[in-house]
C-alpha positions as CSV (number, residue, x, y, z in Angstrom):
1,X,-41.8,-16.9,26.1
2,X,-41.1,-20.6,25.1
3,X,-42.9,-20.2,21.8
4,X,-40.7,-16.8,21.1
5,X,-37.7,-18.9,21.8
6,X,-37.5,-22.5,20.6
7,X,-37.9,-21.4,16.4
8,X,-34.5,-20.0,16.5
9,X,-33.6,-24.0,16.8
10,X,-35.3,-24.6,13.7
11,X,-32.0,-26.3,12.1
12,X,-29.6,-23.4,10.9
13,X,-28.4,-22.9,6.7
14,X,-24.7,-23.8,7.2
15,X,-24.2,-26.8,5.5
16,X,-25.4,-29.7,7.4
17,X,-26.2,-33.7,7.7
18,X,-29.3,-33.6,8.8
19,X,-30.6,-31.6,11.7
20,X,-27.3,-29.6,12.7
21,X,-23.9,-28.8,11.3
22,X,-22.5,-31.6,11.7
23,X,-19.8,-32.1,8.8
24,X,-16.8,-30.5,8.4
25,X,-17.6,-29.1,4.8
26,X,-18.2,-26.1,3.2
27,X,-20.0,-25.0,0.6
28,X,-18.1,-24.3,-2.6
29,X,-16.8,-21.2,-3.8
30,X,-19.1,-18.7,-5.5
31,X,-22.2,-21.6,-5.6
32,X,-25.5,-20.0,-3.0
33,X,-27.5,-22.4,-1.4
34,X,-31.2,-21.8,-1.1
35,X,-33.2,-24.1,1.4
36,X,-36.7,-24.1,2.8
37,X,-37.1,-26.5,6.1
38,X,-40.2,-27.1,8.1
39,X,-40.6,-28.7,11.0
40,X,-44.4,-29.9,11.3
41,X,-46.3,-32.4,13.6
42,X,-50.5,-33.1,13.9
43,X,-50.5,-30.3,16.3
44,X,-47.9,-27.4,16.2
45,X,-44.1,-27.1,14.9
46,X,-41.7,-24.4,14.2
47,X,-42.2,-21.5,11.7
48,X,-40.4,-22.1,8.1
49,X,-37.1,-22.0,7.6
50,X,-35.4,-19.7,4.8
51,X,-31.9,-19.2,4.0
52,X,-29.1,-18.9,1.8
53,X,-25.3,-19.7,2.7
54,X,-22.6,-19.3,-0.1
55,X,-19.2,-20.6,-0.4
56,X,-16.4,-17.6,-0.4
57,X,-12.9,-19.4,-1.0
58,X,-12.3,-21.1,-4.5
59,X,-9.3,-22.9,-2.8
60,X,-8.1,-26.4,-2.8
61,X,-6.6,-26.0,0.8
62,X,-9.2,-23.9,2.7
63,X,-12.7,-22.7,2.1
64,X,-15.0,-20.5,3.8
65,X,-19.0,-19.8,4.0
66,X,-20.8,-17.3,5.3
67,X,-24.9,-17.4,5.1
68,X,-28.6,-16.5,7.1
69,X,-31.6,-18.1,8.6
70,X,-34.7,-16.3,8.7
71,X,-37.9,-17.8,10.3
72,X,-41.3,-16.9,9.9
73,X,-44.0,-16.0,11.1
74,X,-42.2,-15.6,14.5
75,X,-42.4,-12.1,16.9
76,X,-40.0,-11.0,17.2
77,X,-38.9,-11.7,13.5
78,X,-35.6,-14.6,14.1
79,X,-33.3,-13.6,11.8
80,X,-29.6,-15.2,12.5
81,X,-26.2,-15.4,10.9
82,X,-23.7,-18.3,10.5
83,X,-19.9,-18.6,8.7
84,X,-17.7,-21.4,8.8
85,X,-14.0,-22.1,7.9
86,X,-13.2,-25.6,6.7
87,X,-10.0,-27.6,5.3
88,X,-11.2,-29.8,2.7
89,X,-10.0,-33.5,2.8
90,X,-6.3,-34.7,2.1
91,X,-5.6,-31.0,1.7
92,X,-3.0,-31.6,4.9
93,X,-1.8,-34.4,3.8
94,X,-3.2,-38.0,2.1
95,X,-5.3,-39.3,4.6
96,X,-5.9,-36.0,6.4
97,X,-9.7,-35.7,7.9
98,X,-11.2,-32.7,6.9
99,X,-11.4,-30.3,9.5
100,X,-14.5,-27.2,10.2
101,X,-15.3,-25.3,12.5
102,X,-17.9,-21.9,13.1
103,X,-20.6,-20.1,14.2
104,X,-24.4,-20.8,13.9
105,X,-27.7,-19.0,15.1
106,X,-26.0,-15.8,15.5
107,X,-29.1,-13.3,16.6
108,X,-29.3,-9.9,18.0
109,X,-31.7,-9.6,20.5
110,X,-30.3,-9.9,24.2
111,X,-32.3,-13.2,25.7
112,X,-34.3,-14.0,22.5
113,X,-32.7,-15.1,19.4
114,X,-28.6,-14.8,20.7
115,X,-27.6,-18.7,20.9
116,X,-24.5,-17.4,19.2
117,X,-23.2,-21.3,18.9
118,X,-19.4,-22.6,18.4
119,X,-18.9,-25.8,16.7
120,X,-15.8,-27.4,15.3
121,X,-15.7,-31.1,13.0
122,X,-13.7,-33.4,12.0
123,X,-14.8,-36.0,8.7
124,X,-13.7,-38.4,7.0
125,X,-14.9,-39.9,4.0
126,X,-15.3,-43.7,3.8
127,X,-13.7,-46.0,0.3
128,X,-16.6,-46.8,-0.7
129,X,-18.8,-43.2,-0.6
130,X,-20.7,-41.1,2.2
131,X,-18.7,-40.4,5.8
132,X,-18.3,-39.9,9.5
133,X,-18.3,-37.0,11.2
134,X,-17.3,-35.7,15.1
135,X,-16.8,-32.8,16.8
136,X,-18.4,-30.6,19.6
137,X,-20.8,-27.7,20.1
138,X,-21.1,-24.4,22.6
139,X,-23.6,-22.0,23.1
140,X,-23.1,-18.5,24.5
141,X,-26.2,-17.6,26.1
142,X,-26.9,-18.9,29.3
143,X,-30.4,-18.2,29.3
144,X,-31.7,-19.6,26.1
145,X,-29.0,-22.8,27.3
146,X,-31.8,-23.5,30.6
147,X,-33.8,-26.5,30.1
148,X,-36.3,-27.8,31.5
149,X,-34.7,-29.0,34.7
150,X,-33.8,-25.3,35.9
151,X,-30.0,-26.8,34.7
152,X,-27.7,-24.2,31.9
153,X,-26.3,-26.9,29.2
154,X,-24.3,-25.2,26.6
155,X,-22.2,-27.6,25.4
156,X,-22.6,-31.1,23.4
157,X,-21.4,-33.3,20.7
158,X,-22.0,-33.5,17.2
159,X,-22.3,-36.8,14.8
160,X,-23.1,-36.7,11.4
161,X,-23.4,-39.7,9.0
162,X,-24.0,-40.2,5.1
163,X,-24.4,-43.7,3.2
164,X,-22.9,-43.6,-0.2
165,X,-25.2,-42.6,-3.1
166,X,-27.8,-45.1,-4.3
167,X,-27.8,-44.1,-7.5
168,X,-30.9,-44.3,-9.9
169,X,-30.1,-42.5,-13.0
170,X,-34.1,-42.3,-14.3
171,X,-34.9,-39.1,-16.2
172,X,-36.3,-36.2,-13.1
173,X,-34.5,-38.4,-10.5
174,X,-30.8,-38.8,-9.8
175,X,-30.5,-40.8,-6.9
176,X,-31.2,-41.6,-3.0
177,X,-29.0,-40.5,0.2
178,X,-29.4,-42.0,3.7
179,X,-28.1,-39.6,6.5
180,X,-28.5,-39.6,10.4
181,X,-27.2,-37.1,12.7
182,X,-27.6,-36.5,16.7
183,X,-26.9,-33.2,18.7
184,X,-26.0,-34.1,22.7
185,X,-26.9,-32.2,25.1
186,X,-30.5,-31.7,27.5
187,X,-31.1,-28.2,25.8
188,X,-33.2,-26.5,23.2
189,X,-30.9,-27.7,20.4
190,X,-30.4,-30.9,21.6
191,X,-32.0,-33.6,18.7
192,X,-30.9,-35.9,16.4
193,X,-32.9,-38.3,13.8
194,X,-32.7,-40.1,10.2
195,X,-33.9,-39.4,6.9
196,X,-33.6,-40.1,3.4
197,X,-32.1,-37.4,0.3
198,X,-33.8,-37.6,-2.7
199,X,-32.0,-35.9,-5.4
200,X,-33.6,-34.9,-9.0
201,X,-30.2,-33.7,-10.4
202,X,-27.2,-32.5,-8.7
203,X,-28.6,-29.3,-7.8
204,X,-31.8,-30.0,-6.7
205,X,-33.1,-32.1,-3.2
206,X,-35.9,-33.1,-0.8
207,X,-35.0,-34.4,2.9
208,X,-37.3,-36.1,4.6
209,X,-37.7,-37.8,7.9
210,X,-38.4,-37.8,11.8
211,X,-35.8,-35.1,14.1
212,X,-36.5,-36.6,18.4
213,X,-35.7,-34.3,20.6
214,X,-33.8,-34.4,24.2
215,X,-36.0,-31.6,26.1
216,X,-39.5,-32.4,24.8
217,X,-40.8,-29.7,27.3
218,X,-38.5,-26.7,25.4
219,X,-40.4,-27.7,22.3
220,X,-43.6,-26.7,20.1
221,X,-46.4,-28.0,21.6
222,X,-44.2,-30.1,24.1
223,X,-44.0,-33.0,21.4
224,X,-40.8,-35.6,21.5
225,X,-40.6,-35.4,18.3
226,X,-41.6,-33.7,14.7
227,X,-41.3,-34.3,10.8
228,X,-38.8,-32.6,9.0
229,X,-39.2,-31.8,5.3
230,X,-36.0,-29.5,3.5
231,X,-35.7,-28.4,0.0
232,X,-32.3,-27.7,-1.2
233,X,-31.2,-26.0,-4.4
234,X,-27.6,-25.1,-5.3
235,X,-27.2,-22.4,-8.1
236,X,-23.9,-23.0,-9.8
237,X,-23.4,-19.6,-11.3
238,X,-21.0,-18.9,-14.2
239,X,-20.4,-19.0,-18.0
240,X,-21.8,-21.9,-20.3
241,X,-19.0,-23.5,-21.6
């Protein structure tokens, strides 16, 4: 039952920092974004990771996304949706945070793949490049919410971080992005860990790093912790100029 349950958690397509949602961004308007994540260790991890999310709102004062997950091999197949409404920075005002808030892991079998998770964020970008980001989580299901203890824990907060680019400039390689981001909570979900962006252009990237997780016991293979590895490629469709 525990393996048919914990690849769901394998991080979710919204846009995110590192191994949840948390930033209060969107994706833009009319751009989809493909990613493949895996989550590996010696022995064990979750299936892969495939999704698309595209931005839906070509608007300087609120945007919207709307995306899937689908993991495989897993039985029965995890397939989940997410959306997410955001207000971009300053657009309340100079100064103004910008604001998100959605849905994540949103499955449709009863006791399996339902997490069916709330989050709202709150960023702000820092003078000199990358930002901060706060907000909280809550699960629906009190079931797939049990850990290990016996006790339900649904709810958490989220913190995202990203240094400013480290730029590089060198033909097939753009530059380098540090991010760190930590999901509370004594649950399946709960996790949290560092890694570093490497970006070819600005379409293409590779995340890597270490995710440590608060339940060990809910995860593959019981192990504290597992390497993360994401690709990510935006498509900016539309006209050559």
């Amino acid at each position: 039952m525990i393996t048919a349950l914990i690849p769901s958690m394998a991080f979710a397509t919204p846009s995110t920092t590192y191994w949840a949602p948390s930033t209060a961004t969107c994706q833009p308007a009319g751009v989809p974004h493909i990613t493949y994540d895996t989550y590996y260790g010696k022995k064990g991890g979750y299936p892969i990771d495939t999704g698309l999310t595209i931005g839906l709102i070509p608007s300087s004062k609120i945007q919207a996304e709307v995306g899937y997950d689908l993991l495989l091999p897993t039985a029965p197949i995890n397939f989940f949706l997410n959306a997410k409404l955001c207000i971009p920075e300053n657009a309340m005002g100079k100064g103004a945070p910008a604001i998100g808030g959605g849905f994540y892991n949103v499955g449709f079998k009863k006791g399996i793949t339902d997490f069916n998770i709330a989050y709202g964020m709150i960023q702000k970008s820092f003078p000199f490049g990358g930002y901060i980001a706060g907000g909280v989580y809550h699960g629906m299901s009190d079931a797939l919410f049990t850990n290990s203890d016996g006790k339900i824990v649904k709810t958490g907060a989220l913190i995202g971080w990203m240094s400013p680019d480290i730029k590089v400039n060198r033909k097939g390689l753009s530059k380098f992005v540090l991010t760190a981001d930590m999901q509370t909570g004594k649950n399946v979900a709960g996790a949290g860990g560092f890694g570093l962006y490497t970006y070819f252009n600005d379409y293409i990237d590779v995340l890597i790093g270490p995710v440590f997780f608060t339940d060990k016991k809910l995860q593959p293979g019981g192990k504290s912790w597992l390497w993360t590895t994401q690709v990510d490629v935006d498509i900016p469709l539309g006209k050559n100029k």
